[in-house]
C-alpha positions in Angstrom: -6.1 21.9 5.9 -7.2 18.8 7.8 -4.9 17.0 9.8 -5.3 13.5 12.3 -3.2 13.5 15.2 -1.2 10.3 16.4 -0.8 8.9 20.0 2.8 10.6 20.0 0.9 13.6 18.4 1.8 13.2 14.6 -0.2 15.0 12.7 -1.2 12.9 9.8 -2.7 15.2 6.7 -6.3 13.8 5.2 -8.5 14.7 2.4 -11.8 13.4 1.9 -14.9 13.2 -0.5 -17.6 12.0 -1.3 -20.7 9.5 1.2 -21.4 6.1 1.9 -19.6 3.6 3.3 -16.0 4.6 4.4 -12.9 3.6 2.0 -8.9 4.6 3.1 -6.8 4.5 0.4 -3.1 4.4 1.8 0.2 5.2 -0.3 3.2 3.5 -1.1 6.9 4.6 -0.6 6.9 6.6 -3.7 3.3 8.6 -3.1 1.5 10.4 -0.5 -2.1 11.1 -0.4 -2.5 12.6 -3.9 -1.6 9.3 -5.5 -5.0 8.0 -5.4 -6.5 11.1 -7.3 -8.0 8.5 -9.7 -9.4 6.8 -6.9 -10.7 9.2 -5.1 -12.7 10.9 -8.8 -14.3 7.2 -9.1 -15.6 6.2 -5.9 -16.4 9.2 -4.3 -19.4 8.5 -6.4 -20.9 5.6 -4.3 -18.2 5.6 -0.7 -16.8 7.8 1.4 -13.5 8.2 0.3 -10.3 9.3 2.3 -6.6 9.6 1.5 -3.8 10.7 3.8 0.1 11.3 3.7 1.9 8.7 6.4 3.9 10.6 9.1 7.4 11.9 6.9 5.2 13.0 3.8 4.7 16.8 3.7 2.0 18.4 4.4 1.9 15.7 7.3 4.5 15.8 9.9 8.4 14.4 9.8 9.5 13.6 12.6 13.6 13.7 12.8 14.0 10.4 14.7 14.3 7.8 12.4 13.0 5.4 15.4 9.6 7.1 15.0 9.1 5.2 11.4 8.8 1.6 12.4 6.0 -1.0 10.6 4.4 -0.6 13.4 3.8 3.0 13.6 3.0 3.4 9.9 0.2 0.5 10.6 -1.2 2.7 13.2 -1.2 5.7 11.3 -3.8 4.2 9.7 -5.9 3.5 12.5 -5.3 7.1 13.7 -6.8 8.7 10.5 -10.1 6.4 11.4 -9.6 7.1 15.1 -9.9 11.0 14.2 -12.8 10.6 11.5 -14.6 8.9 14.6 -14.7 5.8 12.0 -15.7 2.5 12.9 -14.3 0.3 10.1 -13.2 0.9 6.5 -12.5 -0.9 3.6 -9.0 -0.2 3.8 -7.0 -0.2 -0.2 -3.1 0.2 0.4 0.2 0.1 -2.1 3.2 -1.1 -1.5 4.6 -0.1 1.7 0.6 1.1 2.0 -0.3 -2.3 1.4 2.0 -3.9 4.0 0.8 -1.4 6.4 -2.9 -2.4 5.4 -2.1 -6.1 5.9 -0.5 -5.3 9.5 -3.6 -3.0 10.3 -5.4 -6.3 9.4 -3.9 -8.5 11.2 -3.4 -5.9 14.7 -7.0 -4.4 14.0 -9.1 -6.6 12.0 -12.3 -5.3 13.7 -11.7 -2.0 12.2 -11.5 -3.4 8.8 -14.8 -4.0 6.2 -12.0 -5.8 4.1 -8.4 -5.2 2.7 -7.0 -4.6 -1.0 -3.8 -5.7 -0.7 -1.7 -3.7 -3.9 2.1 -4.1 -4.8 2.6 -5.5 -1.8 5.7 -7.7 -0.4 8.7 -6.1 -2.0 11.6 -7.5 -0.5 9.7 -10.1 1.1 11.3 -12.8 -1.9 13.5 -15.6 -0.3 17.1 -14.8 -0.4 17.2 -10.6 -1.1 16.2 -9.9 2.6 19.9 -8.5 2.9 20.0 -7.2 -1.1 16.8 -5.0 0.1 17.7 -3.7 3.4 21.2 -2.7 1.5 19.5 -1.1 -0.9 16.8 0.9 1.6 19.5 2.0 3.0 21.9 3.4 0.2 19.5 5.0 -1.0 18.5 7.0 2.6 22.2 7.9 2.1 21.5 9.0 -1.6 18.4 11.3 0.0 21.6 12.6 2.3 23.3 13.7 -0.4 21.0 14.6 -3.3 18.1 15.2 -2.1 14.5 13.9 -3.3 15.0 15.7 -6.9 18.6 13.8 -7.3 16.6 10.4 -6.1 13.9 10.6 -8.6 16.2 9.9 -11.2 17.3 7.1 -9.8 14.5 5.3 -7.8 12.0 6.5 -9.9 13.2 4.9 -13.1 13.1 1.8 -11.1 12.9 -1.5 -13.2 9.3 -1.2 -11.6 8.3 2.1 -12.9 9.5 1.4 -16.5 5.9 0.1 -17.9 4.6 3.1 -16.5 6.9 5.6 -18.3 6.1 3.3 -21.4 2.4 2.9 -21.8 1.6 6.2 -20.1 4.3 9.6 -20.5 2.0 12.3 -19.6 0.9 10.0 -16.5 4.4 8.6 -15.2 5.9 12.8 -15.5 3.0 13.4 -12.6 4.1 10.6 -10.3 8.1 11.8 -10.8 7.0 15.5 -10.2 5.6 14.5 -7.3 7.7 11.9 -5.9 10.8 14.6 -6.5 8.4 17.1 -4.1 8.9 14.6 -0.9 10.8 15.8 2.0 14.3 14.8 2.2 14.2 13.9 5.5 11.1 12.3 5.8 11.9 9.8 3.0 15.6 9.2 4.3 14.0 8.1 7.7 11.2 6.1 5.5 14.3 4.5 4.4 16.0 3.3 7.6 13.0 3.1 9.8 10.4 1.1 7.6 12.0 -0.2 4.7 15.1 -1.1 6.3 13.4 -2.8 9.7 10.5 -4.4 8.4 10.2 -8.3 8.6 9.6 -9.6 5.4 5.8 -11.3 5.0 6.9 -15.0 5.4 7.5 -13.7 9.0 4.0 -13.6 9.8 3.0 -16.7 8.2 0.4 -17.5 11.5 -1.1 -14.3 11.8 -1.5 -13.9 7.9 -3.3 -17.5 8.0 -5.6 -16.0 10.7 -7.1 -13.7 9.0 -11.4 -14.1 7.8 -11.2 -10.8 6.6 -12.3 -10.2 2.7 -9.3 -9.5 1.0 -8.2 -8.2 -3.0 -4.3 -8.9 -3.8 -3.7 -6.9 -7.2 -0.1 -7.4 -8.8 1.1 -6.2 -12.3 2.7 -9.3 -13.8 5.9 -6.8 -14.4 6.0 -6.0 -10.6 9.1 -8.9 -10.5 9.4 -8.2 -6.4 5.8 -8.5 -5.7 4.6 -11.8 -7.7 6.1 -14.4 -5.2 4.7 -12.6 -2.2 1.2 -11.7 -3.8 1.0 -15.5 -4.5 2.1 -16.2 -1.4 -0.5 -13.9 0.3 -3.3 -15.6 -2.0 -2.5 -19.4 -0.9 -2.8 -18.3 2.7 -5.7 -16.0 3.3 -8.4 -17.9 2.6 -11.0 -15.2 2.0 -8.5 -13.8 -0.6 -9.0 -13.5 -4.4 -5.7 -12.4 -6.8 -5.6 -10.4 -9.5 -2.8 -10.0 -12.1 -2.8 -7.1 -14.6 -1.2 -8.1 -17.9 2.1 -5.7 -18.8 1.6 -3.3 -16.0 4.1 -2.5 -12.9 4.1 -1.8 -9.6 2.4 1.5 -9.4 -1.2 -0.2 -10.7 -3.7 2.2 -9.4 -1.9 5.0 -11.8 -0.6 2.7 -14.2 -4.0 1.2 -15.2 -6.6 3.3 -13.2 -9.2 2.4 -15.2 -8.6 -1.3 -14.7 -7.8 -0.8 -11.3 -11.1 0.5 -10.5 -13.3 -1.7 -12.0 -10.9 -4.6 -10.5 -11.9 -2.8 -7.0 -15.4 -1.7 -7.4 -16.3 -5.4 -8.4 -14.7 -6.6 -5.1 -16.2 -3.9 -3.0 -19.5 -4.9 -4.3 -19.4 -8.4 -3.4 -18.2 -7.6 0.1 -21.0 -5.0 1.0 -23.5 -7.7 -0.5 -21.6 -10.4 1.4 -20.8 -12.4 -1.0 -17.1 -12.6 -1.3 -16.3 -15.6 1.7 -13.5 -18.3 2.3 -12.6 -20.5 -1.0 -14.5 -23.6 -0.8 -12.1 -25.9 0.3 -13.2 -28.4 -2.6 -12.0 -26.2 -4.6 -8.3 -27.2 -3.2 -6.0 -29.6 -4.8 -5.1 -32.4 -2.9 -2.4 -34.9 -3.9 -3.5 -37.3 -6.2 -6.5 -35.2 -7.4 -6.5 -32.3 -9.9 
């Protein structure tokens, strides 16, 4: 079993497959590196594809120190997984708490980056539930205390989020749960407090986000109510940025709508490696007084 090692000697686990240029897919809160399986089918084809579990997610390693799961160390997990694959850059795809890591490794990193795929990204980021969010990250560390990751699933993972998952796709949503009720109890309690809990929202980084040249893909499922301000938000202020918006789908899109999800990606991967996804013309920009 493959494993990267961290600066504080983490080991991160890794799978890979496939040739071409490199592509890091990177999880959200709910996940770990077999949440990209569709992913990882599809463009193994044409890239070389990787997937890892962040530091907390077995069969990577969970640290006890809740002070070891900061923003800032989940962004450099990332870099650690290229660091160890003796990668240069990537075109790096994250979700959720994967995608805010992504955007930091972005911003920190951006020479390390071919482009960014931004996913579900910016939960609790929404302008007055800073405090609602943080109280919640950390009720439900507390619920991970008690009950355990089986007791959570019932509760976080029928999430208002999760429901047009569980709808549209049964068979598909019972995978994600069984495997979301698999995480370590530990691991995701310290998730909890140490990234969920402590990380600024985006509006935080409003100069460094408005820095970046880097191709970038912002995906949101028009269901995903936590995600739409922020994903717009994200789109108005990177300028090499396109959004997309999947109709009736939720915040887990790569699984919800896979097949949609990869032809939404593949496109934009495309036009990067041929270079031609660059900055919006700014004529394209409305100005007062014109439409």
């Amino acid at each position: 079993m493959p494993f990267a090692t961290t600066r504080e000697n983490v080991r991160l686990h890794y799978e890979e497959a496939g040739d071409g240029r490199p592509l890091l897919f990177v999880h959200e809160f709910a996940g770990d590196w077999r949440a990209w399986e569709p992913q990882m089918r599809y463009f193994a084809r044409r890239y070389r594809c990787i997937t890892f579990s962040f530091r907390g997610y077995h069969p990577s390693d969970v640290p006890d120190d809740p002070s070891s799961y900061s923003y800032e160390h989940f962004r450099d997990d990332v870099i650690a997984v290229l660091d160890h694959l003796k990668i240069d850059k990537a075109h790096i795809c994250g979700l959720s708490q994967g995608g805010y890591a992504t955007l930091h490794a972005g911003i920190k990193y951006p020479q390390r980056a071919l482009s960014l795929t931004l996913a579900g990204t910016g939960s609790g980021s929404e302008r007055g539930v800073l405090d609602e969010f943080r109280d919640a990250a950390r009720a439900t560390a507390a619920e991970y205390d008690k009950a355990g990751s089986e007791g959570v699933a019932k509760t976080y993972g029928m999430g208002p989020s999760r429901i047009p998952f569980e709808v549209k796709d049964p068979r598909g949503y019972r995978e994600f749960y069984d495997q979301f009720a698999s995480h370590s109890d530990t691991g995701a309690a310290n998730t909890l407090r140490g990234y969920q809990a402590g990380r600024p929202p985006l509006y935080e980084f409003a100069a460094d986000i408005e820095k970046i040249t880097l191709p970038t893909l912002i995906i949101c499922g028009d269901e995903d109510d936590a995600c739409i301000e922020p994903s717009i938000y994200l789109k108005k202020r990177i300028a090499a940025s396109g959004l997309a918006v999947f109709p009736k789908s939720g915040h887990t899109v790569n699984i919800e709508e896979p097949a949609l999800f990869n032809q939404t990606l593949g496109d934009f991967l495309a036009l990067v490696d041929a270079g031609r996804w660059g900055a919006r013309d700014k004529r394209s920009i409305r100005t007062k007084g014109r439409l």
